[in-house]
C-alpha positions in Angstrom: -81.7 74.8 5.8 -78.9 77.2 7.2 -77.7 80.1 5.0 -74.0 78.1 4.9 -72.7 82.0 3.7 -72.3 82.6 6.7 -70.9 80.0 8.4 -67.9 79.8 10.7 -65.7 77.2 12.2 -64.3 75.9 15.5 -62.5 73.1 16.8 -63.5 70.9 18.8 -62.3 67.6 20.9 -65.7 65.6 20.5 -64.3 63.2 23.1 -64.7 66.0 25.9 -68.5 65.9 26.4 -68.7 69.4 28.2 -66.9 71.4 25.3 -69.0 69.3 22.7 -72.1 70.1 24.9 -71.3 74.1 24.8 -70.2 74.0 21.2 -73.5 72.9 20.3 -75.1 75.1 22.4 -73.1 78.4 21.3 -74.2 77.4 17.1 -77.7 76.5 17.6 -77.4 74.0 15.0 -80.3 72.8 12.4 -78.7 70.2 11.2 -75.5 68.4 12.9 -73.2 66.1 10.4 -71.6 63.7 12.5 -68.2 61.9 10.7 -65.8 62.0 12.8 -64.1 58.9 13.4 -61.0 56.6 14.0 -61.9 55.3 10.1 -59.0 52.9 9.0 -59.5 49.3 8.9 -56.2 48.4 8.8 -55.2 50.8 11.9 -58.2 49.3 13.7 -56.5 46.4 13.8 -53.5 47.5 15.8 -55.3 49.5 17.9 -59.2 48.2 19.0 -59.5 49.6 22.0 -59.3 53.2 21.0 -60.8 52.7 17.7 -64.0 51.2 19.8 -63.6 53.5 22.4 -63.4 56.8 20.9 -65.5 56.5 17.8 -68.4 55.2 20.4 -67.8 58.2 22.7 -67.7 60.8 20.3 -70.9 59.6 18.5 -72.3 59.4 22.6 -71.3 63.2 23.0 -72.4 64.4 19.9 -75.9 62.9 20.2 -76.6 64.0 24.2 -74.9 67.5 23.1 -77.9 67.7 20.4 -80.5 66.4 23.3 -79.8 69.0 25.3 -79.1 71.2 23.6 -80.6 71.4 20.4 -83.1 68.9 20.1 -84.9 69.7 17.1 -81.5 69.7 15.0 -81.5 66.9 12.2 -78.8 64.9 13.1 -77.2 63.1 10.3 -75.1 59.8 11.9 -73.2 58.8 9.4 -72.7 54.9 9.3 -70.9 52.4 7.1 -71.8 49.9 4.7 -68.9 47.8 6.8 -71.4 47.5 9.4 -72.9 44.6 7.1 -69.9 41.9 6.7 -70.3 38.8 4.8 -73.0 39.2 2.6 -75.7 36.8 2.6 -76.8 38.0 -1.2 -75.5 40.8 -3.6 -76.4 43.6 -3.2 -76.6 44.5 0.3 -80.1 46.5 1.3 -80.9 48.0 4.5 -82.5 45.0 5.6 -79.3 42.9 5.8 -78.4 42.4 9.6 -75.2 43.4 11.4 -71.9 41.3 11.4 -69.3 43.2 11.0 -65.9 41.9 10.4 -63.5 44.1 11.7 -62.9 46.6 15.0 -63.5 49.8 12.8 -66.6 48.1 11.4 -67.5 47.0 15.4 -67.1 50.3 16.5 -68.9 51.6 13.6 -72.3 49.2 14.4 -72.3 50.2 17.8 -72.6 54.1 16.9 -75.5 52.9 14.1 -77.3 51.5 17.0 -76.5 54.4 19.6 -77.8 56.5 17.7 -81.1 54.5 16.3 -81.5 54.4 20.4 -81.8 58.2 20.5 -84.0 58.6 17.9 -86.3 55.6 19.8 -85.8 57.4 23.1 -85.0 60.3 23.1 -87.3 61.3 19.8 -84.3 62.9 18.1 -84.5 63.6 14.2 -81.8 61.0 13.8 -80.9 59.8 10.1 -78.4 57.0 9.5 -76.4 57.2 6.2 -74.3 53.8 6.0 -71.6 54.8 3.6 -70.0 52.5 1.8 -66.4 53.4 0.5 -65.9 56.5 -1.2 -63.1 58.3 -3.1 -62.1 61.8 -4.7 -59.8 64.3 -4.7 -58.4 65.7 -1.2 -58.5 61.8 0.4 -56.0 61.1 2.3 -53.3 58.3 0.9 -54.4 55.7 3.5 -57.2 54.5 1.3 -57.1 52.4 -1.6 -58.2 54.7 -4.4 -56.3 57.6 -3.3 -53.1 55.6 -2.6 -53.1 53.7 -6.1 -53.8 57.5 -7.6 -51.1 58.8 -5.7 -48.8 56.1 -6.9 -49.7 56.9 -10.2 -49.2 60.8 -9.7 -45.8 60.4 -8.6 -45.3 57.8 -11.4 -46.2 60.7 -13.8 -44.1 63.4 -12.4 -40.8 61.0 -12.5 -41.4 60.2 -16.3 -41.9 56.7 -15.3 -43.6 53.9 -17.7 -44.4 51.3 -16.7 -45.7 52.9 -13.6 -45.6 50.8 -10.1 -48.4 50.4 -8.1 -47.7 48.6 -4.7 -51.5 47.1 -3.2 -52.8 44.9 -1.2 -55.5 41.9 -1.9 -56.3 42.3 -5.7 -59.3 40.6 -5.8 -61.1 42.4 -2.8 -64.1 44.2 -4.0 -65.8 47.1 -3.1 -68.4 49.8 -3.8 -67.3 53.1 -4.9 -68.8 56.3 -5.1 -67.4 59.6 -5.5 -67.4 61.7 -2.4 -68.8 64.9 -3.9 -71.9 62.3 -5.2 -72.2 61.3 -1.3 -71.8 64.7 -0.3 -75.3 65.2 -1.4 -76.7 62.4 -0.2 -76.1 63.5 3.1 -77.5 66.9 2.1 -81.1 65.2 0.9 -80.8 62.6 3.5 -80.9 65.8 6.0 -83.8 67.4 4.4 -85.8 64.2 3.5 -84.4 61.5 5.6 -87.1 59.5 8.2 -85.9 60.2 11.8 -84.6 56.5 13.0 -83.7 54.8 9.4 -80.5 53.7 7.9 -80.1 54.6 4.1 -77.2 52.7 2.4 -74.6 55.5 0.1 -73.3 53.6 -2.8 -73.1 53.3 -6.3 -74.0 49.7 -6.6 -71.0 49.1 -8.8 -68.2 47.1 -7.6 -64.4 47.2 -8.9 -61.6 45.1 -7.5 -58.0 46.7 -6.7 -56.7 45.2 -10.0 -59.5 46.9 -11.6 -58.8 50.5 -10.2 -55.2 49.6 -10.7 -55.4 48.8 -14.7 -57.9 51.7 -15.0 -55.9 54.1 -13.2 -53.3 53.1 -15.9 -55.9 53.9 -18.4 -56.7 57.0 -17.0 -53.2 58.1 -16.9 -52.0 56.6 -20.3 -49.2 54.3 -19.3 -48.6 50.6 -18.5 -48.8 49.6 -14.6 -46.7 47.1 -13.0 -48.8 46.0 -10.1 -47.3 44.8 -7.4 -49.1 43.0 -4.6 -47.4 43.4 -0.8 -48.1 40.3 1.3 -48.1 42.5 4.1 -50.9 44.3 2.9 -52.9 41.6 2.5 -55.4 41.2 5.6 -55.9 37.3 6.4 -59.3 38.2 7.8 -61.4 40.3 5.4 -64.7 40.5 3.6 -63.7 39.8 -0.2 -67.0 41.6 -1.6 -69.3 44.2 -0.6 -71.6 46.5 -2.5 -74.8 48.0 -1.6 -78.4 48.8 -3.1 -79.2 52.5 -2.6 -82.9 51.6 -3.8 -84.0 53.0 -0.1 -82.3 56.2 -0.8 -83.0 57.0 -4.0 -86.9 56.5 -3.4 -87.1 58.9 -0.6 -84.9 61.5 -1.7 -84.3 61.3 -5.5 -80.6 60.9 -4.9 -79.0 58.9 -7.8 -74.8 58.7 -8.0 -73.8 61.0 -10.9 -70.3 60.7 -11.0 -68.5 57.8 -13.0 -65.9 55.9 -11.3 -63.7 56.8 -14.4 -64.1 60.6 -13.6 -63.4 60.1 -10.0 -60.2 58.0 -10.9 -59.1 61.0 -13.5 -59.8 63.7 -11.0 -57.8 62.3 -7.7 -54.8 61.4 -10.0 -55.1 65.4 -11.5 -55.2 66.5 -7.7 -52.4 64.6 -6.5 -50.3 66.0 -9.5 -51.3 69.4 -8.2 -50.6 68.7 -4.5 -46.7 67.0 -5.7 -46.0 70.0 -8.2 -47.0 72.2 -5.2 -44.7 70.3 -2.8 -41.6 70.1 -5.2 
């Protein structure tokens, strides 16, 4: 692996092939972690075209960058357990096929199979993680873990009890895993992933939004009085999802070490931090 003390930075617009191209070419990469996407559900909605657009492009231009010019990187494509949709059977394994239920989780399928493609043609050592949703501190408040904790931060900085908590759907269920558990995954996935396979991220443990909700008010020592938005409700949505990461686990080791109760404790802690340093 690369001695990541000495590291250094640069931006760049991965929907501008050339300047990806000589980015990659300039580092010499051994291993290239590709996230970068339009990754809101809910914004997907408004706005399909760009979200399939550019998330497809920049996964294109990443991948030829790293064909020709650095083809014997490890390039880690990093997926999501949306990709899936309606289950057929809890929990989800690798095995599961596509039917994804919204245009992030379209846009998301078609980047899992671009870059299966160049691992089948082009012989790259291409490993698909398919994350499914993770939380932690430093998330932006678009998602649901670190909006709830949020809500709760600003609750506790005002003195407030009960605490309000404005969500969508509560009964929507999801996999969570804390972001510095799938942080490594990717990490032993790049050293020990098979060039061409997927590898579901999870935790295998699912929690509705009323869950989080009445443990964030655990967490944080005060009553909650949830309040559910009808206009964040989404009419069209899978109401469960959570994933075996039986495949991972036996190549690599990986296991998620993190309790969803730590996770929930540590994102309200670091919004308090981030609205004390604001005030």
């Amino acid at each position: 692996m690369a001695d990541l003390s000495r590291r250094t930075g640069a931006q760049v617009d991965l929907l501008d092939a050339e300047a990806v191209r000589s980015a990659v070419d300039e580092a010499r990469p051994e291993v290239v972690y590709h996230l970068a996407a339009r990754a809101h559900v809910g914004r997907s909605w408004h706005e399909p075209g760009l979200t399939l657009q550019d998330n497809l492009t920049m996964t294109l231009h990443v991948l030829e960058a790293v064909r020709l010019a650095a083809p014997d990187a490890t390039v880690v494509a990093v997926s999501s357990g949306e990709v899936y949709g309606p289950p057929a059977s809890l929990p989800v394994d690798e095995r599961a096929g596509l039917r994804p239920q919204n245009p992030y989780a379209v846009s998301k399928a078609g980047a899992d199979l671009l870059a299966g493609f160049y691992a089948d043609a082009h012989g790259l050592q291409v490993v698909r993680p398919r994350a499914f949703n993770h939380a932690g501190p430093g998330q932006a408040p678009v998602y649901a873990i670190a909006t709830f904790a949020r809500q709760v931060a600003v609750g506790l900085e005002a003195g407030d009890d009960p605490i309000r908590v404005v969500t969508g759907n509560p009964e929507t269920r999801r996999d969570y895993t804390d972001v510095r558990d799938v942080v490594r995954a990717y990490r032993e996935l790049a050293e020990r992933g098979e060039a061409g396979e997927v590898y579901n991220v999870c935790s295998g443990r699912p929690a509705s939004a009323s869950e989080l909700v009445g443990w964030l008010g655990e967490a944080a020592g005060r009553d909650i009085d949830h309040v559910v938005d009808p206009a964040l409700v989404r009419s069209h949505e899978v109401l469960e999802l959570h994933g075996s990461h039986a495949k991972l686990s036996t190549a690599t080791g990986w296991e998620p070490r993190i309790p969803l109760a730590t996770t929930l404790v540590d994102t309200v802690a670091w919004w308090r931090e981030q609205l004390a340093a604001e005030a």
